[in-house]
Residue frames as qw, qx, qy, qz and C-alpha x, y, z in Angstrom:
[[0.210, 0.854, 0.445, -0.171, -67.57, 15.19, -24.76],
 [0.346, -0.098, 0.036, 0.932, -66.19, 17.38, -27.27],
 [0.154, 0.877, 0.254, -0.379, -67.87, 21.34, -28.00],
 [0.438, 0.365, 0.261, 0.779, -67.09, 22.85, -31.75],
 [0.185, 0.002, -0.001, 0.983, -66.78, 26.63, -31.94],
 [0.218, 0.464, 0.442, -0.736, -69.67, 28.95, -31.36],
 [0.384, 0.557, 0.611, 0.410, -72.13, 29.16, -34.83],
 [0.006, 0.469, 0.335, -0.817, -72.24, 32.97, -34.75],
 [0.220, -0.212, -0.523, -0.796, -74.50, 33.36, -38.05],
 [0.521, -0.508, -0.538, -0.425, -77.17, 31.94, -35.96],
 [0.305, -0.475, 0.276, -0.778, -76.25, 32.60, -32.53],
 [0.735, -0.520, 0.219, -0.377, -76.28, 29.61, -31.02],
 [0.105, -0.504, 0.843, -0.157, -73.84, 27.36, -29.18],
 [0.868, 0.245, -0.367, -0.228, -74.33, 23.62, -30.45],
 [0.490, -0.444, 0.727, -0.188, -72.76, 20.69, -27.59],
 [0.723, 0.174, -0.651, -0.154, -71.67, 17.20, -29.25],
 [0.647, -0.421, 0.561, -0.299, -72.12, 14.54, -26.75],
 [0.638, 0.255, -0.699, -0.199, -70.17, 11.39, -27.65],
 [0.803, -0.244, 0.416, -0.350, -71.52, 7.75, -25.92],
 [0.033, -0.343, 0.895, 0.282, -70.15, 4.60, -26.54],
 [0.479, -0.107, -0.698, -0.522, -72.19, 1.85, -28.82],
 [0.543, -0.301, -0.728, -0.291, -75.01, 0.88, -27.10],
 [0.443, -0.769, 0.028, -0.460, -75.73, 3.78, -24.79],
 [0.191, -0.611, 0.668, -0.380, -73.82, 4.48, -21.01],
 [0.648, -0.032, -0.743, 0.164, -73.12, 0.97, -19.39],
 [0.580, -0.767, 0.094, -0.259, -74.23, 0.91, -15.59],
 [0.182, 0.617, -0.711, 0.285, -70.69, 0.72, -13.21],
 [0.673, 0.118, -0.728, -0.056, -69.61, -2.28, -11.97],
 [0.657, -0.666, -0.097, -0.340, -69.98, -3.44, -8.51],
 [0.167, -0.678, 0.624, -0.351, -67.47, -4.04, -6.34],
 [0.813, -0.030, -0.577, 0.068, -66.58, -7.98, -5.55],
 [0.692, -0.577, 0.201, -0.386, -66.72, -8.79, -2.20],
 [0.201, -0.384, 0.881, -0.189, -63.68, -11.05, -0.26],
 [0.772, -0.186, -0.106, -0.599, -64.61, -14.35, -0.10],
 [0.867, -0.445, 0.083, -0.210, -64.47, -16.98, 2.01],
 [0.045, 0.570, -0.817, -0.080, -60.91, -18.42, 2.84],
 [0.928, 0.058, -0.192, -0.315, -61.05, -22.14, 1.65],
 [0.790, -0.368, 0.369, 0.323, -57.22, -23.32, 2.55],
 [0.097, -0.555, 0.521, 0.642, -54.38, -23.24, 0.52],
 [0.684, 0.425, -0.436, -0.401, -54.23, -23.66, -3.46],
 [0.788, 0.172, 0.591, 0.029, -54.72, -27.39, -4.45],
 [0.334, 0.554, -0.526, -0.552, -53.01, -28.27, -7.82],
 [0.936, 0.319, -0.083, -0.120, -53.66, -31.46, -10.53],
 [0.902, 0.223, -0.224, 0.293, -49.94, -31.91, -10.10],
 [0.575, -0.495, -0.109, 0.642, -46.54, -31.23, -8.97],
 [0.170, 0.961, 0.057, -0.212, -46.72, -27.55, -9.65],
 [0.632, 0.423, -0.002, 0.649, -42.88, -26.50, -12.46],
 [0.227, 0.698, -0.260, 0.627, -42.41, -23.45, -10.50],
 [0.674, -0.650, -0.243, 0.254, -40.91, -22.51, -6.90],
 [0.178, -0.971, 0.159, -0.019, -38.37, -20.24, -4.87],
 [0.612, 0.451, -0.580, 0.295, -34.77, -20.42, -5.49],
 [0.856, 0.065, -0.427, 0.283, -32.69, -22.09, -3.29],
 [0.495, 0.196, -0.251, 0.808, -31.62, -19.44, -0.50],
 [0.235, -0.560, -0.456, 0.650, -32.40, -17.33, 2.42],
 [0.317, 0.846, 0.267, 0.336, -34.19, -14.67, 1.99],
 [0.453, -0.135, -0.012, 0.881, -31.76, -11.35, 1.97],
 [0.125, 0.886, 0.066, -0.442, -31.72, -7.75, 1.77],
 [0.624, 0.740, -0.140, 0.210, -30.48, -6.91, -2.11],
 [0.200, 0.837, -0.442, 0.254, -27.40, -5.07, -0.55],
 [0.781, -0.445, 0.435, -0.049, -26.52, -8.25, 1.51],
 [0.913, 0.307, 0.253, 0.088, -25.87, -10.02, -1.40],
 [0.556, -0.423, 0.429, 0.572, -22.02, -10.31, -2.63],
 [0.317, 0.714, -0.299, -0.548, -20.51, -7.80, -5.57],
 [0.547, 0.584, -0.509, -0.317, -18.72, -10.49, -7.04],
 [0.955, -0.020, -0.294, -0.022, -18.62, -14.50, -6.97],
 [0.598, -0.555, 0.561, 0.142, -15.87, -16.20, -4.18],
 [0.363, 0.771, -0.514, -0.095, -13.33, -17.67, -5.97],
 [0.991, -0.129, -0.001, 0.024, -12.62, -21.32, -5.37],
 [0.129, -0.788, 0.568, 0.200, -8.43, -21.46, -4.30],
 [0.590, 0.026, 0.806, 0.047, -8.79, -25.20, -5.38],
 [0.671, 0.629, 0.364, 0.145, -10.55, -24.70, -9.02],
 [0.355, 0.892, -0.273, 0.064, -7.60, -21.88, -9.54],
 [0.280, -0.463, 0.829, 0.142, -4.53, -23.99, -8.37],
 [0.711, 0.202, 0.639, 0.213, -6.09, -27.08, -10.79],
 [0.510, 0.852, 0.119, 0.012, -6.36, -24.18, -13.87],
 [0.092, 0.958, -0.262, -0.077, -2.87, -22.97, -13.14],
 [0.715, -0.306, 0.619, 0.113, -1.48, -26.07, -12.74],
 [0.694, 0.291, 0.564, 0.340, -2.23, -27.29, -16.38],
 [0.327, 0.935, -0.123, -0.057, -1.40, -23.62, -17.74],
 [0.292, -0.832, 0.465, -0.078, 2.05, -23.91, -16.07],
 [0.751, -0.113, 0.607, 0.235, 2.66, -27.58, -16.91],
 [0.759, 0.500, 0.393, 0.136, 1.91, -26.94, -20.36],
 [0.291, 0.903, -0.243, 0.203, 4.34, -24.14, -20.87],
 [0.449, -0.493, 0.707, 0.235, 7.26, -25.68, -18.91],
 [0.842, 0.085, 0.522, 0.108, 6.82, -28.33, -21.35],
 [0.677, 0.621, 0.138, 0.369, 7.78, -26.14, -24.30],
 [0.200, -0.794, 0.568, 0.079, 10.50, -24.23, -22.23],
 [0.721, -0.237, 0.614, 0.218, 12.20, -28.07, -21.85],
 [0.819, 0.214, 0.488, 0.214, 11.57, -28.75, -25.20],
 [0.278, 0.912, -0.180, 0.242, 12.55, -24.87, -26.98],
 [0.522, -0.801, 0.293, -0.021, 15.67, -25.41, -24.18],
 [0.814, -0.065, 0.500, 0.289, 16.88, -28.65, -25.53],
 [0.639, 0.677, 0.264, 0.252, 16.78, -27.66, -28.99],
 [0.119, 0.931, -0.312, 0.148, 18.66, -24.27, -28.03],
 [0.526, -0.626, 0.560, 0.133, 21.37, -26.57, -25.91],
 [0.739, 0.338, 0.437, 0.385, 21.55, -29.05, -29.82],
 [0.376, 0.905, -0.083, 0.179, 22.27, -25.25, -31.63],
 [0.155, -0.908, 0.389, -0.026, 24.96, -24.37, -29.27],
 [0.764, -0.080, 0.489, 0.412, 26.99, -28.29, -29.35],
 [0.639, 0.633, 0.389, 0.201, 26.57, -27.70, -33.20],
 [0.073, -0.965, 0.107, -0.226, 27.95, -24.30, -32.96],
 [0.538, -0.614, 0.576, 0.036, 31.03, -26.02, -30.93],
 [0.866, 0.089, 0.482, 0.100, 31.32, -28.53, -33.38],
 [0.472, 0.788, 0.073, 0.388, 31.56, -26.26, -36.59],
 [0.338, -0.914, 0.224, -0.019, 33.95, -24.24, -34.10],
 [0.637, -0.471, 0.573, 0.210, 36.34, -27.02, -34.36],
 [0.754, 0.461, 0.423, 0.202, 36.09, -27.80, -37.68],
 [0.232, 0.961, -0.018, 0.151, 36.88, -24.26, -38.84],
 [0.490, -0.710, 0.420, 0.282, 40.50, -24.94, -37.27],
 [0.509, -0.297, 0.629, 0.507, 41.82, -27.07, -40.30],
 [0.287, 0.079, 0.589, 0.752, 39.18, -25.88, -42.87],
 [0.182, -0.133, -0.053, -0.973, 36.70, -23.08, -44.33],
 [0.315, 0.423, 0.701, -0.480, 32.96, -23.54, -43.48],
 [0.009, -0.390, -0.510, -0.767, 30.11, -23.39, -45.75],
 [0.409, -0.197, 0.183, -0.872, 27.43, -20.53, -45.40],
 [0.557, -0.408, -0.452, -0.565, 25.03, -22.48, -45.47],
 [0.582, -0.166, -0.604, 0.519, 26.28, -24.41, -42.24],
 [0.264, -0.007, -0.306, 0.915, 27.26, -21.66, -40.47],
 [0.374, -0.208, -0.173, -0.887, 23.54, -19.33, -41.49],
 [0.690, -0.398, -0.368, -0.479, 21.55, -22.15, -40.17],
 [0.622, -0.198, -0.668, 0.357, 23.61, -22.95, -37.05],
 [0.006, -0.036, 0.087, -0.996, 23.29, -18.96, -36.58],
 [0.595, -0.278, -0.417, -0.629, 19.11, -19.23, -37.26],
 [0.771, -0.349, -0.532, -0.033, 18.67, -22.25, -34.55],
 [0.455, -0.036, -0.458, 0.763, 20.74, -20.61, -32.24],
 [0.173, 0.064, 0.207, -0.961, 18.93, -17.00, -31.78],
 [0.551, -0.081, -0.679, -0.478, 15.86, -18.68, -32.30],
 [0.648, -0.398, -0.649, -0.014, 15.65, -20.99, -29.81],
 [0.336, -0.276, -0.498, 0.750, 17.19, -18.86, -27.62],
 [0.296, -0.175, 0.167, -0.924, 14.91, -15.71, -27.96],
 [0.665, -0.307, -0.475, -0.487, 11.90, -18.43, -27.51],
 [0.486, -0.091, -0.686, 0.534, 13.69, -20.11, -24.47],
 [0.068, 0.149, -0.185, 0.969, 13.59, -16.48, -23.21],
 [0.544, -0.105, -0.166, -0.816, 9.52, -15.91, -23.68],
 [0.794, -0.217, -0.550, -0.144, 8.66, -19.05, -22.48],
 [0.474, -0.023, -0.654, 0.589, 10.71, -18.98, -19.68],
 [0.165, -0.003, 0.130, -0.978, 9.01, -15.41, -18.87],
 [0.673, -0.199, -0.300, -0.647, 5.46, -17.04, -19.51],
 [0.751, -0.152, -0.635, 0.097, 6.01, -20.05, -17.49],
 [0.304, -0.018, -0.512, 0.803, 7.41, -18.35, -14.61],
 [0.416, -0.199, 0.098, -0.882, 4.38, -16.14, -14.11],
 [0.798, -0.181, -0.466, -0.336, 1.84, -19.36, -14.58],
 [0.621, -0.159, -0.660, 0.391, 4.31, -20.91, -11.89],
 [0.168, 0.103, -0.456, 0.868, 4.50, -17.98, -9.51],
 [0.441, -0.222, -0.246, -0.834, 0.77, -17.86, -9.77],
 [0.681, -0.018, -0.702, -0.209, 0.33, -21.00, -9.15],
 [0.302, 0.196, -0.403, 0.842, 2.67, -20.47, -6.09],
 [0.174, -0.171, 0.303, -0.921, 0.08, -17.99, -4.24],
 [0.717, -0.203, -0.013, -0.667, -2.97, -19.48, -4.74],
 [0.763, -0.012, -0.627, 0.156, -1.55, -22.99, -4.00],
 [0.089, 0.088, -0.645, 0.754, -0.37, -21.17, -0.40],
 [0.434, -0.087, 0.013, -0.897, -4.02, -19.96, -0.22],
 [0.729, -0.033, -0.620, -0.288, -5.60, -23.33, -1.06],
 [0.500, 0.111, -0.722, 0.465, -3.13, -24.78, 1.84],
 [0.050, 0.065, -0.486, 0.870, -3.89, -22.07, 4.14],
 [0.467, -0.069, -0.198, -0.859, -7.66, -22.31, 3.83],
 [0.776, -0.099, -0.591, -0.197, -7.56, -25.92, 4.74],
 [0.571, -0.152, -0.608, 0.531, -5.68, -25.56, 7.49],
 [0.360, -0.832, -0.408, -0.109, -7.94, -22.64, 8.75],
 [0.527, -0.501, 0.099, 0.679, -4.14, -20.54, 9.13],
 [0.299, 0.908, -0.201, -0.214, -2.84, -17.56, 7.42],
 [0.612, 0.533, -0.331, 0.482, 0.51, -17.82, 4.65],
 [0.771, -0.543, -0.134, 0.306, 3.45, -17.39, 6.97],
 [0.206, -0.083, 0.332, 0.917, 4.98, -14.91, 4.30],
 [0.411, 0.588, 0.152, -0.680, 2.74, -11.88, 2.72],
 [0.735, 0.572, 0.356, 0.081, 2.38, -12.11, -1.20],
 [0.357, 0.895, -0.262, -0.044, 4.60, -9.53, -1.88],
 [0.493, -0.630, 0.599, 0.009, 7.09, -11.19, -0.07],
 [0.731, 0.136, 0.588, 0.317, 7.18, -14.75, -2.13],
 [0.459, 0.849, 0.261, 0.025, 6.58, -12.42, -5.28],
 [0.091, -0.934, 0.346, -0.018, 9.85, -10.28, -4.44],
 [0.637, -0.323, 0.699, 0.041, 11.92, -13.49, -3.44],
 [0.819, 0.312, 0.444, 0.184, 11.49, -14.46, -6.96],
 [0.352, 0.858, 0.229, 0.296, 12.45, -11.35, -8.64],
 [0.161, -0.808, 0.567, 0.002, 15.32, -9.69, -6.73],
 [0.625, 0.350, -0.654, 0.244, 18.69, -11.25, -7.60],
 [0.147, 0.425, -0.704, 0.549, 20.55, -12.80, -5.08],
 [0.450, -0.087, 0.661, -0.595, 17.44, -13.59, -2.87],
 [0.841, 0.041, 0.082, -0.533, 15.89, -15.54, -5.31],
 [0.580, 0.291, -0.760, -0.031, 18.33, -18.48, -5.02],
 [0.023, 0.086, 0.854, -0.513, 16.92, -19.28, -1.20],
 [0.401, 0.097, 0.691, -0.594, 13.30, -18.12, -1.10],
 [0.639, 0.104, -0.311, -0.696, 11.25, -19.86, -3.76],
 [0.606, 0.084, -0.785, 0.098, 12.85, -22.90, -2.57],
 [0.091, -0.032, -0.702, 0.706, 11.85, -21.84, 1.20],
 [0.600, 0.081, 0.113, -0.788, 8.26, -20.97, -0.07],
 [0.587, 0.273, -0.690, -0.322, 8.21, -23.89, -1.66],
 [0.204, -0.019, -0.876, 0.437, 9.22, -26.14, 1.53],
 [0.262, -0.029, 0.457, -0.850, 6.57, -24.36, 3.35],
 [0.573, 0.138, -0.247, -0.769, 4.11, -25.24, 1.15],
 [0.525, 0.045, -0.848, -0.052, 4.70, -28.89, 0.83],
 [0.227, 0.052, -0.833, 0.501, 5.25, -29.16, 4.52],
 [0.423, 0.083, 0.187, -0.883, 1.52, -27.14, 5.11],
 [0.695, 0.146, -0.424, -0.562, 0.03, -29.38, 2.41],
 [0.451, 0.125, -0.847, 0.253, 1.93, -32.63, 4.33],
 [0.196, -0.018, 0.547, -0.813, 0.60, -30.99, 8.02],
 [0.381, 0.059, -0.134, -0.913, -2.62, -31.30, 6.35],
 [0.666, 0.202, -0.718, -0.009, -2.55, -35.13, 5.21],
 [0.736, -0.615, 0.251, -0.129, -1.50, -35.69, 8.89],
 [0.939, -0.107, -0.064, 0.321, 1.79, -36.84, 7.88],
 [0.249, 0.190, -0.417, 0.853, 3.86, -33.73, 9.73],
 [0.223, -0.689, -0.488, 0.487, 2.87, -31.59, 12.88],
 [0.425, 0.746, 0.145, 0.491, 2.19, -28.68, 11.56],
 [0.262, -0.946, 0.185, -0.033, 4.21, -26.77, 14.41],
 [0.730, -0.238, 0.288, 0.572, 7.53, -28.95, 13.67],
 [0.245, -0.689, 0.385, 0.563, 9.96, -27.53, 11.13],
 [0.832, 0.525, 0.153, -0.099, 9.60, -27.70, 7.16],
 [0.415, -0.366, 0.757, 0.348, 12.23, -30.04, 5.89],
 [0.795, 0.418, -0.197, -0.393, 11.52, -30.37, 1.88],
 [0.919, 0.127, 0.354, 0.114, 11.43, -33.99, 0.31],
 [0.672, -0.081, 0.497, 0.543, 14.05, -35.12, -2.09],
 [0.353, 0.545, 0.530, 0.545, 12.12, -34.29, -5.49],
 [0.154, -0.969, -0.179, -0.077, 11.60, -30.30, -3.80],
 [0.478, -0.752, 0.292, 0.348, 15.39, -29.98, -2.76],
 [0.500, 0.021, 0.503, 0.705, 16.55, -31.15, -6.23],
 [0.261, 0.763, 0.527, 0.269, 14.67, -28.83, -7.74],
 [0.262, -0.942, 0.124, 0.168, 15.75, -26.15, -5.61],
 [0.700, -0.334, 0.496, 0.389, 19.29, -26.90, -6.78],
 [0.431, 0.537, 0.601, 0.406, 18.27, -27.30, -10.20],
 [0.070, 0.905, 0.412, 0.084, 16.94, -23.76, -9.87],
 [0.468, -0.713, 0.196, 0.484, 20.24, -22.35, -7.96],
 [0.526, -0.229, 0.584, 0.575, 22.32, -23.70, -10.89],
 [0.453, 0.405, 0.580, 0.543, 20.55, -22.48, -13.76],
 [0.262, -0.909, -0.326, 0.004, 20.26, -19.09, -12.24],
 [0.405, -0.778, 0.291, 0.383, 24.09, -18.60, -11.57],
 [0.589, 0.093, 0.629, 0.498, 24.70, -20.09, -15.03],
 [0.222, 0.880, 0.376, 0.187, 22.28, -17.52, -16.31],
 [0.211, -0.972, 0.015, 0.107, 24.06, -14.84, -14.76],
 [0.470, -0.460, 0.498, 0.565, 27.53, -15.97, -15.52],
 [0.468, 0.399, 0.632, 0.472, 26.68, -16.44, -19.31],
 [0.130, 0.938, 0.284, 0.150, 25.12, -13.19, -19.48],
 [0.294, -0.866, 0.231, 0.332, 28.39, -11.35, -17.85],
 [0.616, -0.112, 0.576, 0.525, 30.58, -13.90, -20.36],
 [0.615, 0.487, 0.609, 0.116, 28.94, -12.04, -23.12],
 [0.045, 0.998, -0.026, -0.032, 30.52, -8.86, -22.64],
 [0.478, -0.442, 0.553, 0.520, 34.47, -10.58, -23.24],
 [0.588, 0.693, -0.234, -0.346, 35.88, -10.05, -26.25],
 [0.133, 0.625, -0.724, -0.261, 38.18, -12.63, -28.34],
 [0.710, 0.005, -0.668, -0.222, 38.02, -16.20, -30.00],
 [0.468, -0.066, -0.878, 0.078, 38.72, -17.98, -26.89],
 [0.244, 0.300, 0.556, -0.736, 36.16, -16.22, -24.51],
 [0.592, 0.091, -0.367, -0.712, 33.91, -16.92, -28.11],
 [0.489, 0.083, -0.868, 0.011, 34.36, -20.83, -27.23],
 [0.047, -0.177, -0.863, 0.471, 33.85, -20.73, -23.89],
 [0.244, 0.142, 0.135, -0.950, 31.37, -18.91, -24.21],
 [0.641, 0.259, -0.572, -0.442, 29.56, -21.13, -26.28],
 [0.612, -0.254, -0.746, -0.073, 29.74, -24.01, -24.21],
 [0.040, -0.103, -0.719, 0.686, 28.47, -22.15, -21.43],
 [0.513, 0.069, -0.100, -0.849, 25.60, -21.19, -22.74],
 [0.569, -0.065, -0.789, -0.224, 25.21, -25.40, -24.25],
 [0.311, -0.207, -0.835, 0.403, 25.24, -26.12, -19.82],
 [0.272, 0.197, 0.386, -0.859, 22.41, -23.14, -19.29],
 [0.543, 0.000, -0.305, -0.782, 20.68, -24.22, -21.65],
 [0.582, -0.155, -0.798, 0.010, 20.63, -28.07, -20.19],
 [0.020, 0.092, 0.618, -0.780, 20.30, -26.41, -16.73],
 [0.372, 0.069, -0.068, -0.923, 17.39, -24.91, -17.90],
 [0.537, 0.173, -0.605, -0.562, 15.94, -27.79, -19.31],
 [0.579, -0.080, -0.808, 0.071, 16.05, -29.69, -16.65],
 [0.032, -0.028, 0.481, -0.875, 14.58, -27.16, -14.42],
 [0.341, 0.067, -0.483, -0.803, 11.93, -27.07, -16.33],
 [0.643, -0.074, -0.762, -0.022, 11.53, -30.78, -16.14],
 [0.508, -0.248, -0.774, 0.287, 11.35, -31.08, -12.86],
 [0.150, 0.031, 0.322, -0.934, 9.25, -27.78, -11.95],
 [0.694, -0.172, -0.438, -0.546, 6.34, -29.80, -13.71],
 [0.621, -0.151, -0.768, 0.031, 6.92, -32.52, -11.31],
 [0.264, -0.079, -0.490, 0.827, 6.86, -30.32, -8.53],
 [0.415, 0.056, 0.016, -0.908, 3.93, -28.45, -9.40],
 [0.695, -0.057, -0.503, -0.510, 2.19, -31.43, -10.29],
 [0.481, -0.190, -0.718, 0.466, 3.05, -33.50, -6.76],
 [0.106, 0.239, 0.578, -0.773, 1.76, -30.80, -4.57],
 [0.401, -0.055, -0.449, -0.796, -1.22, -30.35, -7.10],
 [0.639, -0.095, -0.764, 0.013, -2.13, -34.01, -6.54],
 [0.327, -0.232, -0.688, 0.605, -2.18, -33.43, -2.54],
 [0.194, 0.291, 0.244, -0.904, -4.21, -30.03, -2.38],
 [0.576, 0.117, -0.164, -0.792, -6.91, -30.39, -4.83],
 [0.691, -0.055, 0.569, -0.443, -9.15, -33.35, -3.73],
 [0.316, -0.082, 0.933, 0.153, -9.28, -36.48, -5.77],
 [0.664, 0.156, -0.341, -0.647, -12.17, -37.23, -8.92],
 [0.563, -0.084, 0.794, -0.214, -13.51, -40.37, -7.24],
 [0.812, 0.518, 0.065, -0.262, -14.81, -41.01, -11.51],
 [0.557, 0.704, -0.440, 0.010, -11.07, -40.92, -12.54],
 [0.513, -0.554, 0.614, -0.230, -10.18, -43.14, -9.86],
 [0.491, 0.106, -0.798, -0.332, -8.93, -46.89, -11.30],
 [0.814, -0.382, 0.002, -0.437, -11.15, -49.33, -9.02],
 [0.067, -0.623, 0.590, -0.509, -10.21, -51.02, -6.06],
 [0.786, -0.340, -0.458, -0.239, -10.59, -54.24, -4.03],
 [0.600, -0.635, 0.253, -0.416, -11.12, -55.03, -1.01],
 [0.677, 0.220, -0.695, 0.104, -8.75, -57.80, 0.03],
 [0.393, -0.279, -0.719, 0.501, -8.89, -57.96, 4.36],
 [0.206, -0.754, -0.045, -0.623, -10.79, -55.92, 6.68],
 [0.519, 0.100, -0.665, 0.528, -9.17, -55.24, 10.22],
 [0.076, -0.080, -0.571, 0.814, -10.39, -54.70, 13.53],
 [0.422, -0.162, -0.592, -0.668, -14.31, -54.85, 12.22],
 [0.627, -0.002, 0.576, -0.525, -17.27, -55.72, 14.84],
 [0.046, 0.079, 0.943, 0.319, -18.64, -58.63, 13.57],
 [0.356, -0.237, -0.322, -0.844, -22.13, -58.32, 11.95],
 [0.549, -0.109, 0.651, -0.512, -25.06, -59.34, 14.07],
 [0.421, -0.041, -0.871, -0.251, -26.28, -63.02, 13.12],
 [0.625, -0.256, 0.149, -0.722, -29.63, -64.30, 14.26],
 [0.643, -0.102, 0.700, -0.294, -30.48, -67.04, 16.29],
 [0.300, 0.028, -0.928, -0.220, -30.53, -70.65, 14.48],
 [0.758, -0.183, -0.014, -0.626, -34.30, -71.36, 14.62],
 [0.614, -0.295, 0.671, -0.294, -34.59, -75.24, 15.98],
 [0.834, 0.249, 0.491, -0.040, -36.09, -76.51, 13.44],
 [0.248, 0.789, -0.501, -0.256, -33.27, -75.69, 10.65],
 [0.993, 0.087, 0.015, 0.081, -32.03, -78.81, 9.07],
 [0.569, -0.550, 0.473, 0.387, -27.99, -79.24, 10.25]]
């Protein structure tokens, strides 16, 4: 309803009533319950329903997704293989500069070198070696990762805590001097946890690493004290502390290379044990004896059976 302003020439007060088309409508009535009949009946199988899961209070429900220790030890695995593999192969190459580099060394005793020689044995040298370097530094993390959540995996199966914190394996790699015992002692552990697991150790005996884990460890010792001895050699001065110098570097770099080499196999053996088989990628199997088998039940030979 609206009301316009007062007319005051004439003095009198004028009301607009507005109705909708076809005058007031009488108010609806109120629908009344009826009768329960049973549940809803559908023509088919109905496309919707309730998800999968208990019901919860909102704030029950987890901030942020679990983490699988098994789907991260198979991701770090193939990070970690795939960068050893170009350490080994940037390693070699730097341990071919440095021969080369020894080779032209000797030459240069009975006559002159040419730049060009000399610019590209210089190029392949600091090259491979500053890549050696960065790789070595990327690979190591991927491995040391690898490392923790592999303990985790282990330790999750066997329904035990690690037997060392994180910082602890983490440190052990990174301080001098201790890291020529405990990566190789975190290492052992692991296996032996991963072995306990299998059922082929107790897991309360004493972890004794396998062959391919103790050469590694080795491996690791030696290209570690080579590192360190090359890096002090670098601070002598004169031609023959250039030489030696020069083929120490050729035996860190083969150390290296062959750490490398055989930290994939290591990482890629305990892989293999902790993260469950792909029964698709499996090659197929026969069956050639079965032992110690009830025999199946066999019914009576009716009478009339022809012999």
């Amino acid at each position: 309803m609206t009301t316009p302003p007062p007319d005051r020439s004439s003095g009198l007060r004028v009301e607009w009533v507005a109705t909708p088309p076809g005058g007031l409508r009488p108010r609806r009535r109120p629908r009344s319950a009826g009768r329960y009949t049973g549940p809803p009946s559908y023509p088919g199988v109905p496309r919707w329903g309730f998800p999968l899961l208990g019901w919860r209070w909102p704030l029950a429900l987890p901030t942020r997704p679990q983490i699988d220790p098994v789907q991260r030890v198979t991701w770090l695995s193939a990070m970690a293989w795939s960068a050893l593999w170009l350490m080994a192969a940037v390693s070699g190459v730097a341990a071919v500069g440095e021969a080369w580099r020894y080779v032209l060394l000797l030459m240069s005793r009975g006559s002159a070198l040419s730049k060009v020689a000399l610019d590209l044995s210089d190029t392949l040298v600091v090259t491979a070696g500053v890549l050696s370097w960065l790789l070595g530094v990327t690979s190591g993390v991927f491995a040391v990762l690898w490392l923790l959540w592999a303990r985790k995996a282990s330790a999750q199966r066997l329904e035990v805590s690690p037997r060392r914190p994180e910082w602890q394996v983490v440190a052990g790699v990174l301080v001098p001097g201790v890291n020529l015992v405990a990566p190789g002692t975190a290492l052992a552990e692991l296996e032996h946890g991963v072995l306990a697991t299998a059922g082929d150790r107790r897991l309360e005996s004493r972890p004794r690493p396998s062959r391919l884990v103790g050469a590694w460890w080795i491996a690791w010792a030696v290209s570690l004290v080579l590192g360190w001895v090359a890096f002090g050699w670098s601070f002598r001065g004169g031609v023959q502390a250039m030489a030696d110098g020069v083929v120490l570097h050729f035996w860190t770099d083969v150390a290296a290379a062959v750490c490398a080499v055989l930290t994939m196999r290591v990482i890629n053996y305990l892989t293999i044990l902790i993260v469950p088989p792909d029964p698709t990628l499996l090659p197929r199997h026969r069956v050639l004896g079965v032992k110690d088998a009830p025999k199946p039940p066999r019914p009576d030979r009716p009478s009339t059976a022809a012999r």
